[in-house]
C-alpha positions as a Markdown table, in Angstrom:
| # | Residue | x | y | z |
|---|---|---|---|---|
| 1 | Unk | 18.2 | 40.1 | 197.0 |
| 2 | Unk | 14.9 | 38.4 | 197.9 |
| 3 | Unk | 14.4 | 40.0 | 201.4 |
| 4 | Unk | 12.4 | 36.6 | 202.2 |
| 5 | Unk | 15.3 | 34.3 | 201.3 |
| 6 | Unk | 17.2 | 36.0 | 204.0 |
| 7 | Unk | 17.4 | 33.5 | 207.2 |
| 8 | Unk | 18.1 | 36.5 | 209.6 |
| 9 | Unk | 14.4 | 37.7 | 208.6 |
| 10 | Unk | 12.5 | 37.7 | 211.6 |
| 11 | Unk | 8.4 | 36.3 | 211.2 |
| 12 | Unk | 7.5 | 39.9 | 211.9 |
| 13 | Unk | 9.2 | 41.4 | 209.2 |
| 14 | Unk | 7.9 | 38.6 | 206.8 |
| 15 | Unk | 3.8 | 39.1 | 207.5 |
| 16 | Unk | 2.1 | 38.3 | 204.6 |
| 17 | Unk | 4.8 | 37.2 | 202.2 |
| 18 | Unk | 6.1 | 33.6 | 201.8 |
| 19 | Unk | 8.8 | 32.7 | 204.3 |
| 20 | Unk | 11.9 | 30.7 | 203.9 |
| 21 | Unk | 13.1 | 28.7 | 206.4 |
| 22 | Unk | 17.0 | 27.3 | 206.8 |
| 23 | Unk | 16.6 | 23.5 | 207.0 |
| 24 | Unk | 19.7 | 20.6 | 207.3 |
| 25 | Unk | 20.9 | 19.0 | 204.6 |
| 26 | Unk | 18.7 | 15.7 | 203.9 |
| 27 | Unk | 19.8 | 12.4 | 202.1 |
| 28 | Unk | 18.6 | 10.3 | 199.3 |
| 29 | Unk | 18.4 | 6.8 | 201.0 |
| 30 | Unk | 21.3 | 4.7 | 198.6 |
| 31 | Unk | 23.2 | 6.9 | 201.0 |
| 32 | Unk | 22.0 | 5.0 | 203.6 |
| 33 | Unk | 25.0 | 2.3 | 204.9 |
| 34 | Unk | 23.7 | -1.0 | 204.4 |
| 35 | Unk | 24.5 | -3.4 | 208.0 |
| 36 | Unk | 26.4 | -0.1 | 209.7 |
| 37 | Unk | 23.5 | 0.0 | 212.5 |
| 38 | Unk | 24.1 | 1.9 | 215.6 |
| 39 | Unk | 25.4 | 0.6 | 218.2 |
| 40 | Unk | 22.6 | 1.2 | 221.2 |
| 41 | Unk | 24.6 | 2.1 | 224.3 |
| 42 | Unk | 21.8 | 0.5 | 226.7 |
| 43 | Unk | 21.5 | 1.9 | 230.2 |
| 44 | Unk | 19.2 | -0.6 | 231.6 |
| 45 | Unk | 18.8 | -3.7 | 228.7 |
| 46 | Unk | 15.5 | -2.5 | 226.9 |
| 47 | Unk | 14.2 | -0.6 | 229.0 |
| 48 | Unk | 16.7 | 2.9 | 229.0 |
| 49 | Unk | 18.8 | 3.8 | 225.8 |
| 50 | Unk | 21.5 | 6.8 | 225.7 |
| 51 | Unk | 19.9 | 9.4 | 223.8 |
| 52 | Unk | 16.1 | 7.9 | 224.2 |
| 53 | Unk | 13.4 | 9.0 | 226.0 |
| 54 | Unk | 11.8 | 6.2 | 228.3 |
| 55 | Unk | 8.0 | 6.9 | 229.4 |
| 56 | Unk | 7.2 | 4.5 | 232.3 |
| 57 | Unk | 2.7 | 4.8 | 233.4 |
| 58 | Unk | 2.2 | 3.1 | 236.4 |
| 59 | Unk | -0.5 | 3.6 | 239.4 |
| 60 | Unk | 0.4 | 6.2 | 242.3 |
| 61 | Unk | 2.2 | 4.0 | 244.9 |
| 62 | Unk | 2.0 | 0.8 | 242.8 |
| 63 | Unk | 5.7 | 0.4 | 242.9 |
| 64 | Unk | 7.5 | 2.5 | 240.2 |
| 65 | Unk | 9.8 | 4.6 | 242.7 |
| 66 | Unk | 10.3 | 1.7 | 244.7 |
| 67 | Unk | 11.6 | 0.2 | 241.7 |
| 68 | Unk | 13.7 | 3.2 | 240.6 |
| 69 | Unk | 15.6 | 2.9 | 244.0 |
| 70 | Unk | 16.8 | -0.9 | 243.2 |
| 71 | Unk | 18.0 | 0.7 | 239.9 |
| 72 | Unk | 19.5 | 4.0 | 241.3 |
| 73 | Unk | 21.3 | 1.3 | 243.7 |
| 74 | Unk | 22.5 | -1.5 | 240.7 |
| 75 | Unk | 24.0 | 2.0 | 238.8 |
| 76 | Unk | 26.4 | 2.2 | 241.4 |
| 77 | Unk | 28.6 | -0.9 | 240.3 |
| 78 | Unk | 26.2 | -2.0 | 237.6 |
| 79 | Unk | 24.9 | -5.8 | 237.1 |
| 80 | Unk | 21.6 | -7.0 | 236.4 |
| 81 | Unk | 18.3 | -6.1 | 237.4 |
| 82 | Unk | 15.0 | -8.3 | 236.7 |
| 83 | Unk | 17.5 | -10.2 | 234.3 |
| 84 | Unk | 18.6 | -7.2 | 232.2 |
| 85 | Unk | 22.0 | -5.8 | 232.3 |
| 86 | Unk | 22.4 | -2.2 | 233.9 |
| 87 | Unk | 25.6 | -0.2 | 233.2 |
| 88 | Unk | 26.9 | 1.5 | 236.0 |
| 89 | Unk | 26.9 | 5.2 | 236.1 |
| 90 | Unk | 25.7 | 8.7 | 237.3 |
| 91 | Unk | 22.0 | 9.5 | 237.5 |
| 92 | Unk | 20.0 | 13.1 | 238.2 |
| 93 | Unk | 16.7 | 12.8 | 240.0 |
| 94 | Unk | 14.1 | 15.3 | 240.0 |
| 95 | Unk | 11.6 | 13.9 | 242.3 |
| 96 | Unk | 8.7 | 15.1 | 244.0 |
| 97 | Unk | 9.1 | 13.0 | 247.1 |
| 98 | Unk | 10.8 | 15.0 | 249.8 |
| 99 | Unk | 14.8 | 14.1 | 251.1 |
| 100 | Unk | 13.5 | 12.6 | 254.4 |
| 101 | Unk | 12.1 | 9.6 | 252.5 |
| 102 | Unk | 14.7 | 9.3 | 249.8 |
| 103 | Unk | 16.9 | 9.1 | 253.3 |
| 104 | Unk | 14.8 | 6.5 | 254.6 |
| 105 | Unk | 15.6 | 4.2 | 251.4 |
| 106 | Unk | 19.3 | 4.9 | 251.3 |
| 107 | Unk | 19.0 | 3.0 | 254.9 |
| 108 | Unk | 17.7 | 0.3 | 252.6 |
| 109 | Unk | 20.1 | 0.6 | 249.5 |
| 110 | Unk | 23.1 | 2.1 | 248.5 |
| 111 | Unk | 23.0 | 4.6 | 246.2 |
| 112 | Unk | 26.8 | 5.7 | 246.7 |
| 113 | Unk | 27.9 | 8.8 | 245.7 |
| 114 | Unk | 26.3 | 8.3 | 242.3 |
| 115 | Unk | 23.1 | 10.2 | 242.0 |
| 116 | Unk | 21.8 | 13.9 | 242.6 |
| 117 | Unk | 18.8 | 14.7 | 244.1 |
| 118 | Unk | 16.9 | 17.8 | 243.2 |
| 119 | Unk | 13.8 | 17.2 | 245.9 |
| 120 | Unk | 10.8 | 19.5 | 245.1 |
| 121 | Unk | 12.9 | 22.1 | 243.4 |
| 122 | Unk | 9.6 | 24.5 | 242.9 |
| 123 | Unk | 7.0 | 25.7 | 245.0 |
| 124 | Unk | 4.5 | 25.1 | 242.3 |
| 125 | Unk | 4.0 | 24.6 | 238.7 |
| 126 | Unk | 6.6 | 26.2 | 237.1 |
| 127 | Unk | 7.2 | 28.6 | 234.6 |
| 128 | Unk | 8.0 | 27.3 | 231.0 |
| 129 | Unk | 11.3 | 29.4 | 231.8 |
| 130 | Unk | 11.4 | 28.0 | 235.0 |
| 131 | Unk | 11.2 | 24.5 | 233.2 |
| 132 | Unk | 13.6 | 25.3 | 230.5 |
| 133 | Unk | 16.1 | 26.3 | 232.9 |
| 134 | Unk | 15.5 | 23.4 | 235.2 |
| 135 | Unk | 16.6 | 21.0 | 231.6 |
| 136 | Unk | 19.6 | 23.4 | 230.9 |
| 137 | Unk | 20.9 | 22.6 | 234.5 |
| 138 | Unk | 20.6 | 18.9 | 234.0 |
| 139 | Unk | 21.7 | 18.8 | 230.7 |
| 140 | Unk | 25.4 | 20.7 | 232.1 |
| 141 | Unk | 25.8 | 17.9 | 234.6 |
| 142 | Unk | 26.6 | 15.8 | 231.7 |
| 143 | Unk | 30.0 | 17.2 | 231.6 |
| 144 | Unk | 30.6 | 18.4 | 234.9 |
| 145 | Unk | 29.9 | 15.2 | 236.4 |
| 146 | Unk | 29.1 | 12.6 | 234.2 |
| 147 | Unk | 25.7 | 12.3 | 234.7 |
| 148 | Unk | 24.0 | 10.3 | 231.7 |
| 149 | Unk | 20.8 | 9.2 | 233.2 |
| 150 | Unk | 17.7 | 12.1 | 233.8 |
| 151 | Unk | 14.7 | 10.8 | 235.7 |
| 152 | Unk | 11.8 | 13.2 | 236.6 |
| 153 | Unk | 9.6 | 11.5 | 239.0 |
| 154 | Unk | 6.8 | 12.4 | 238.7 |
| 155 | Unk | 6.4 | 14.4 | 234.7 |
| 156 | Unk | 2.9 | 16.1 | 235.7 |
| 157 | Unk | 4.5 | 17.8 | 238.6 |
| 158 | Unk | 7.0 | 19.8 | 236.8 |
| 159 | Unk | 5.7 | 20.5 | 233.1 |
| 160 | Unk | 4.6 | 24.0 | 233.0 |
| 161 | Unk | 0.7 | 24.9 | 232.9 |
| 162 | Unk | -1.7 | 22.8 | 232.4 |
| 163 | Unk | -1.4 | 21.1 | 228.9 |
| 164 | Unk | -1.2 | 17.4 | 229.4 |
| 165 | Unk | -4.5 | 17.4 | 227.2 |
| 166 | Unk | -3.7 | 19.9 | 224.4 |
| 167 | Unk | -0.9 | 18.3 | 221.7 |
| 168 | Unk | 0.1 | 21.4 | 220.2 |
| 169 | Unk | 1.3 | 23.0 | 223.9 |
| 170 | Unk | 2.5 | 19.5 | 225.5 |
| 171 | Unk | 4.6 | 18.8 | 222.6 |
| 172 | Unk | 6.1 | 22.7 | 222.9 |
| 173 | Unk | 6.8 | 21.8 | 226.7 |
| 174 | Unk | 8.4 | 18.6 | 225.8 |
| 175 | Unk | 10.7 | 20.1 | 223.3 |
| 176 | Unk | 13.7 | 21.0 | 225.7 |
| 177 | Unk | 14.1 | 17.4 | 226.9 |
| 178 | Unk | 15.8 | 16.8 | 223.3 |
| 179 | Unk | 18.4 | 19.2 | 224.7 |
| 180 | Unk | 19.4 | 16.0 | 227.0 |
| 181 | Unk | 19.1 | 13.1 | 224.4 |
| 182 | Unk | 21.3 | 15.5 | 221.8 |
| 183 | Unk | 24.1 | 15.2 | 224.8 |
| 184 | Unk | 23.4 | 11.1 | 224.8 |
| 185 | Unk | 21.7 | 11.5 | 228.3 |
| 186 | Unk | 18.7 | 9.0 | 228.9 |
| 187 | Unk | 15.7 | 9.9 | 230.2 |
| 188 | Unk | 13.2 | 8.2 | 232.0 |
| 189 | Unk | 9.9 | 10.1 | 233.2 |
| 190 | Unk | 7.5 | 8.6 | 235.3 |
| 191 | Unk | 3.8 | 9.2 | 234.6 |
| 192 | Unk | 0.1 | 8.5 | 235.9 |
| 193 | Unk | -2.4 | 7.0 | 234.1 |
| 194 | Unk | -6.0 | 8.5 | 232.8 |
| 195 | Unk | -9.0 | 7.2 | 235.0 |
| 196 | Unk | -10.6 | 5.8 | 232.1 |
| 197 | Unk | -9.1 | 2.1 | 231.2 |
| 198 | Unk | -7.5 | 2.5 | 227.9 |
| 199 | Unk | -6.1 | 0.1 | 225.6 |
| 200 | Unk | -2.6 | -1.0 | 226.2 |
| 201 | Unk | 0.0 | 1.4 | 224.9 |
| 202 | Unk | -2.5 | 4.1 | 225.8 |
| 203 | Unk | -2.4 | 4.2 | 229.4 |
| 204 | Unk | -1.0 | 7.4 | 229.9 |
| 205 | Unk | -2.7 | 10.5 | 231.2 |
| 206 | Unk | -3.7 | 12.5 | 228.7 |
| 207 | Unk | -3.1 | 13.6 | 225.1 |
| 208 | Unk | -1.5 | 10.9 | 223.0 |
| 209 | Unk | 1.0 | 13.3 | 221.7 |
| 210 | Unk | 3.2 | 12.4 | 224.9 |
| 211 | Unk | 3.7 | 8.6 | 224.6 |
| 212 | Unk | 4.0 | 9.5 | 220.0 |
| 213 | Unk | 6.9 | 11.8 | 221.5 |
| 214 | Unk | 8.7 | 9.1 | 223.1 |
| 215 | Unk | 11.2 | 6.6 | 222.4 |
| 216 | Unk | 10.0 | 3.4 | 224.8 |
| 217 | Unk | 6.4 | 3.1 | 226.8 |
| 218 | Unk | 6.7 | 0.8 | 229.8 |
| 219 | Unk | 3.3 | 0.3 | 231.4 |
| 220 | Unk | 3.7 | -1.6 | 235.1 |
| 221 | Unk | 0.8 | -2.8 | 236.5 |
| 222 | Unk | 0.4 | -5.3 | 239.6 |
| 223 | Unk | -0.9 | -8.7 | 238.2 |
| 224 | Unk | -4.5 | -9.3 | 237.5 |
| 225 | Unk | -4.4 | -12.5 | 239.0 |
| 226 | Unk | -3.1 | -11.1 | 242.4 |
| 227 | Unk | -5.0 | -12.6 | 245.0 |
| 228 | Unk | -3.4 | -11.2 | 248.3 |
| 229 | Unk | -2.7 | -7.8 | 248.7 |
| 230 | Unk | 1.0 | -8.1 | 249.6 |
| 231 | Unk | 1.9 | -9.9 | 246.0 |
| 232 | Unk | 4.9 | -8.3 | 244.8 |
| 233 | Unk | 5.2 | -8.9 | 241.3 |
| 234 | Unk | 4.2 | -6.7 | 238.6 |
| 235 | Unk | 3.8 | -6.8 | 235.1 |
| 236 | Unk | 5.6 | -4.7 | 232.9 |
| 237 | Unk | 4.3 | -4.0 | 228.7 |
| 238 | Unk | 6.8 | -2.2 | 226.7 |
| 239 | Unk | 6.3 | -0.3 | 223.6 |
| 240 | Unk | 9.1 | 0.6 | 222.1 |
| 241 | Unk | 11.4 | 1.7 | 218.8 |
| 242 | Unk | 13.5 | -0.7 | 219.7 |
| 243 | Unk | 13.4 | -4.3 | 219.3 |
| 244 | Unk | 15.5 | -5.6 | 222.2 |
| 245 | Unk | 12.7 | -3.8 | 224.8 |
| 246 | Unk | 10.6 | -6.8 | 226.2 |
| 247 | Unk | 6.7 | -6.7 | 225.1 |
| 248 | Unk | 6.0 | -8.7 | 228.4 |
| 249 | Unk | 7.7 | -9.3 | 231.1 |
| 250 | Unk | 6.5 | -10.0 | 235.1 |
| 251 | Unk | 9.1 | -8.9 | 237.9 |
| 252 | Unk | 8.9 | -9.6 | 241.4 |
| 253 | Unk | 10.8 | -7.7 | 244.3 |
| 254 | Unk | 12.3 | -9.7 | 246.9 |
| 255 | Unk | 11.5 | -10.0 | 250.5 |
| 256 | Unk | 14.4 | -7.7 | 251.5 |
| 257 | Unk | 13.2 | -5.1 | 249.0 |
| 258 | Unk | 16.3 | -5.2 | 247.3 |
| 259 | Unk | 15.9 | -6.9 | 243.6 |
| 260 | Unk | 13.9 | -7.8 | 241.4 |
| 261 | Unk | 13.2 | -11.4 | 240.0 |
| 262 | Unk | 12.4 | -12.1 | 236.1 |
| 263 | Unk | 9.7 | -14.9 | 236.0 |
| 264 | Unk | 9.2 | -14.2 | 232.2 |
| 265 | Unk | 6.3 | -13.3 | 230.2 |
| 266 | Unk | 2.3 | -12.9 | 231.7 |
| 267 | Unk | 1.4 | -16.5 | 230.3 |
| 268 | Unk | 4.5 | -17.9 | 231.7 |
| 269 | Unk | 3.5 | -16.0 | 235.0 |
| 270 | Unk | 0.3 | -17.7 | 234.8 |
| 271 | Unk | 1.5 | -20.8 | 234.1 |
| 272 | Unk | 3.2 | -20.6 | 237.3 |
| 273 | Unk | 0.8 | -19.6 | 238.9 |
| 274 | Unk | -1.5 | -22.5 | 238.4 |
| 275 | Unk | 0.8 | -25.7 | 237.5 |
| 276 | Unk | 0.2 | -26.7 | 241.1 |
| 277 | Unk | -3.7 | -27.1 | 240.2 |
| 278 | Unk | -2.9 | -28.4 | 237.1 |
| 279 | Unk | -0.1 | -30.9 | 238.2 |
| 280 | Unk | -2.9 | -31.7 | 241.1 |
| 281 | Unk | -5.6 | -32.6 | 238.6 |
| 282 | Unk | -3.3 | -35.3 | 236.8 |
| 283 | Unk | -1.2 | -36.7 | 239.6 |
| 284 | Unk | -3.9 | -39.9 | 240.8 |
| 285 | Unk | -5.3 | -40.1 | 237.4 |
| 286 | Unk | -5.9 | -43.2 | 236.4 |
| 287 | Unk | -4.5 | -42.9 | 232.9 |
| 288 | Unk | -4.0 | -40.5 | 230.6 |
| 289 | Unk | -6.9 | -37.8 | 230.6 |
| 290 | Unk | -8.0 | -35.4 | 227.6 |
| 291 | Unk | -8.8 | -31.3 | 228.7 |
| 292 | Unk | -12.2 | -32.4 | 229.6 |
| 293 | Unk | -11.2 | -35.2 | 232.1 |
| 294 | Unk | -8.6 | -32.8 | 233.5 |
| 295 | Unk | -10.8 | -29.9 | 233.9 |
| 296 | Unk | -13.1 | -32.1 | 235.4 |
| 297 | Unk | -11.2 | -33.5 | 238.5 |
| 298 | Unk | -10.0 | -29.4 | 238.4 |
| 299 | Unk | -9.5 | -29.5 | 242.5 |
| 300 | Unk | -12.8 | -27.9 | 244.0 |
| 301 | Unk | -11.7 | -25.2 | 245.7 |
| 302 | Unk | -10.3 | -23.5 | 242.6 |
| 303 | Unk | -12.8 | -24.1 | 240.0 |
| 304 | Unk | -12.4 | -25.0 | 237.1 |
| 305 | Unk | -10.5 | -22.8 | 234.3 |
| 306 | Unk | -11.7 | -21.7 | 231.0 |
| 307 | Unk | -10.8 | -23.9 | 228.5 |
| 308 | Unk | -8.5 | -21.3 | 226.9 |
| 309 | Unk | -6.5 | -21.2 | 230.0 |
| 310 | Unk | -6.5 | -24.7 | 230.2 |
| 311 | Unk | -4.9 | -24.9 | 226.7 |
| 312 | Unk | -2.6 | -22.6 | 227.0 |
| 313 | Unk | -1.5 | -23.9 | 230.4 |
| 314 | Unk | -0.9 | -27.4 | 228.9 |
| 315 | Unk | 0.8 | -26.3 | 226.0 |
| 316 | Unk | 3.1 | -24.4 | 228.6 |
| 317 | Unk | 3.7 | -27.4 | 230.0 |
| 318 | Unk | 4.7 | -29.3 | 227.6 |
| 319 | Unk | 7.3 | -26.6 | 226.1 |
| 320 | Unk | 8.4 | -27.2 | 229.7 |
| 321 | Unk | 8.6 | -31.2 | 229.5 |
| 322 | Unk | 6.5 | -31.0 | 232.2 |
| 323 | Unk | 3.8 | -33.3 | 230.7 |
| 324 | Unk | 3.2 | -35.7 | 227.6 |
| 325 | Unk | 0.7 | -35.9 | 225.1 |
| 326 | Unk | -0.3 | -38.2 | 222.4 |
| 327 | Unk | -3.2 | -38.7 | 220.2 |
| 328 | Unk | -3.8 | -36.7 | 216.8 |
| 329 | Unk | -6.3 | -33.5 | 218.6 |
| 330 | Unk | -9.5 | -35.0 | 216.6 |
| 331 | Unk | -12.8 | -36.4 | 217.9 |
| 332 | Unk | -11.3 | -39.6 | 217.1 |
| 333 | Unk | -8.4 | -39.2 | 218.5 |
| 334 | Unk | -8.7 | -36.6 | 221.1 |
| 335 | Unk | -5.4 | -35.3 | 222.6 |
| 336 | Unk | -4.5 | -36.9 | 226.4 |
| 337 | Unk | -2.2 | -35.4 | 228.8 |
| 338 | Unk | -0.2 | -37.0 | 231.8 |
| 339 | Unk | 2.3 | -36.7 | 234.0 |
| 340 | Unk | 6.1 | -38.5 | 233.3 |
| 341 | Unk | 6.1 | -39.7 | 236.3 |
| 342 | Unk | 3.2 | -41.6 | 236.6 |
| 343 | Unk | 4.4 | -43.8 | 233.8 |
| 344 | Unk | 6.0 | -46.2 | 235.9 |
| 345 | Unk | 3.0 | -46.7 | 238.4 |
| 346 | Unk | 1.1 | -47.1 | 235.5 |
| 347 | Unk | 3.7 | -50.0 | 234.6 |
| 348 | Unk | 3.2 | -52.1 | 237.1 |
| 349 | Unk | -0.5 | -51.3 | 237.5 |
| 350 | Unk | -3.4 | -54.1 | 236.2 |
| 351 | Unk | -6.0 | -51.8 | 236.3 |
| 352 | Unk | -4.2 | -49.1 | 234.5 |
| 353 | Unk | -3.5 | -51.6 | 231.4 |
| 354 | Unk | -7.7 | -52.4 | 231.6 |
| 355 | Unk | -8.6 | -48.4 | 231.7 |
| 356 | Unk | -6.2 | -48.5 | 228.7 |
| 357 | Unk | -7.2 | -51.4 | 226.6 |
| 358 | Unk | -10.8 | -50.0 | 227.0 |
| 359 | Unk | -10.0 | -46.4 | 225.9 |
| 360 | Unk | -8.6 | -47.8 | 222.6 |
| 361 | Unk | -11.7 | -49.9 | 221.9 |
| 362 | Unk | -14.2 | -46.9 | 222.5 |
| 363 | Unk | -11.9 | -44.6 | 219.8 |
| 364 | Unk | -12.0 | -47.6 | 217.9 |
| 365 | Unk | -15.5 | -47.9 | 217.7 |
| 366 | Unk | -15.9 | -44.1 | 217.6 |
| 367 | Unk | -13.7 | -43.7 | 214.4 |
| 368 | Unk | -16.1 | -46.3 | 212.8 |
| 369 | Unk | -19.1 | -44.6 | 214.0 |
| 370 | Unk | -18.0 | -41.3 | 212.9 |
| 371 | Unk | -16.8 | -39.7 | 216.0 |
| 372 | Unk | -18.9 | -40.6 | 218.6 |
| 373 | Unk | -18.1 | -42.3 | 221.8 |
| 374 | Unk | -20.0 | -44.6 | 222.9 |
């Protein structure tokens, strides 16, 4: 017998000789069942799968755990939160807060008797046993008390060493979280991002091993067009294996600090934003105005947008049937907006019917003078 064929070989015994390894059984891909897909078993709608690994990047105190409470409290009965269904259920928290403020928001939200709290279980960074045997408890709550949700709040505080920049070792310290997706668990772990910018998808801290690893990247930020410092929405980008997770979506938490809103994607955020300016710069026109007429009666103390904005604020608004538009988007015939509205003052408006007639004759002549207006 081929003492290297043997699986109980250890790599000591095998030094310098080929080694054989015991691998599963693999497939050819007509084995494959054609429309037999999975069913996902969704925790939180796109955002937290059974058996997935969620990795949610956000700034230190820009909301994330403040989130996690509202969902900690919607597992209790289940519902929807930000517009996506949560299933109810049993979470385990490892957090690095301590239980005096996680008892100052259960005086906020109920979290029933429906999560476990492991506050600051170690002293300092832990041993790679010390870690493994941290996942091996978690992962035997699962049957002892139908825990299916893991959150680790924050990841840098409790992976072993010092490795969030070396792949090989990060990915060796990641390894025992599969021990909780094989048992169906979901986890979620919260993460910093790296001081540098990076693109989106890449704002985690550190190597880029940790968001190939996982199953969905969620990136919250608060939105770039915040202009007071108590705006409460944030913008979430997701990243994810699976198609139902959201590539955009903006939230907002409500004045009680209790839910979240959905107010859709970051241009329909936008949008909202600035329809007020927009709706502003139409609403005594004296007819219908192209982007240039609108951008110039802009209100001043605003200024005016880009013209990309502008477009895609118009075309917003008109998905909305917030606006009309007519003409054929040439020189000749230029595209005009206006509000629905003011159709009716226009009606009964002489001056209005003028401004109109003389529009037509300057496009007129424009189309026979080859696009310009006189």
């Amino acid at each position: 017998m081929d003492p290297y064929s043997d699986p109980q070989c250890t790599p000591a015994n095998r030094s310098g000789s080929r080694q054989s390894v015991a691998f599963p059984d693999g497939f050819w891909s007509a084995d494959l069942r054609v429309g037999a897909r999975r069913e996902i078993a969704w925790l939180w709608h796109g955002y937290l799968a059974a058996g997935g690994i969620t990795l949610w990047t956000s700034r230190w105190k820009a909301g994330k755990t403040t989130l996690l409470s509202v969902l900690l409290a919607r597992r209790v009965a289940g519902g929807e939160l930000a517009g996506r269904a949560v299933a109810p259920g049993r979470t385990a928290l490892v957090s690095e807060e301590s239980r005096e403020l996680w008892e100052l928001r259960r005086e906020r939200l109920d979290f029933g008797n429906h999560t476990w709290f492991l506050c600051r279980p170690f002293s300092g960074k832990p041993s790679f046993e010390q870690w493994s045997g941290l996942i091996d408890r978690l992962a035997r709550l699962k049957d002892a008390s139908g825990v299916d949700l893991v959150v680790i709040d924050s990841l840098s505080h409790f992976l072993p060493g010092h490795c969030e920049n070396l792949a090989p070792l990060l990915l060796a310290q990641l390894a025992p979280l599969r021990r909780l997706t094989e048992r169906r668990m979901a986890v979620l772990l919260f993460h910093h991002p790296s001081k540098a910018a990076g693109a989106e998808g890449e704002a985690a801290r550190g190597s880029g091993a940790l968001s190939a690893y996982t199953d969905i990247i969620v990136e919250m930020d608060c939105c770039r067009r915040a202009r007071a410092g108590n705006d409460r929405r944030r913008a979430l980008r997701g990243f994810s294996r699976y198609e139902e997770t959201p590539g955009e979506l903006v939230i907002e938490l409500s004045a009680a600090g209790t839910d979240y809103a959905a107010l859709g994607d970051v241009a329909q955020d936008e949008f909202l934003e600035n329809w007020s300016r927009l709706r502003a710069a139409l609403a005594e026109a004296p007819g219908k105005l192209t982007r240039r007429e609108i951008a110039g009666r802009w209100p001043e103390h605003a200024g005016p947008p880009a013209e990309a904005s502008l477009r895609r604020w118009l075309k917003e608004a008109l998905a909305r049937g917030q606006l009309r538009c007519e003409g054929a988007g040439t020189r000749e015939s230029p595209l005009r907006y206006w509000l629905p509205e003011a159709e009716e003052r226009w009606r009964a408006d002489h001056l209005y019917r003028m401004y109109e007639e003389d529009r037509r004759v300057r496009e007129e002549l424009a189309r026979l003078d080859g696009g310009r207006l006189p």
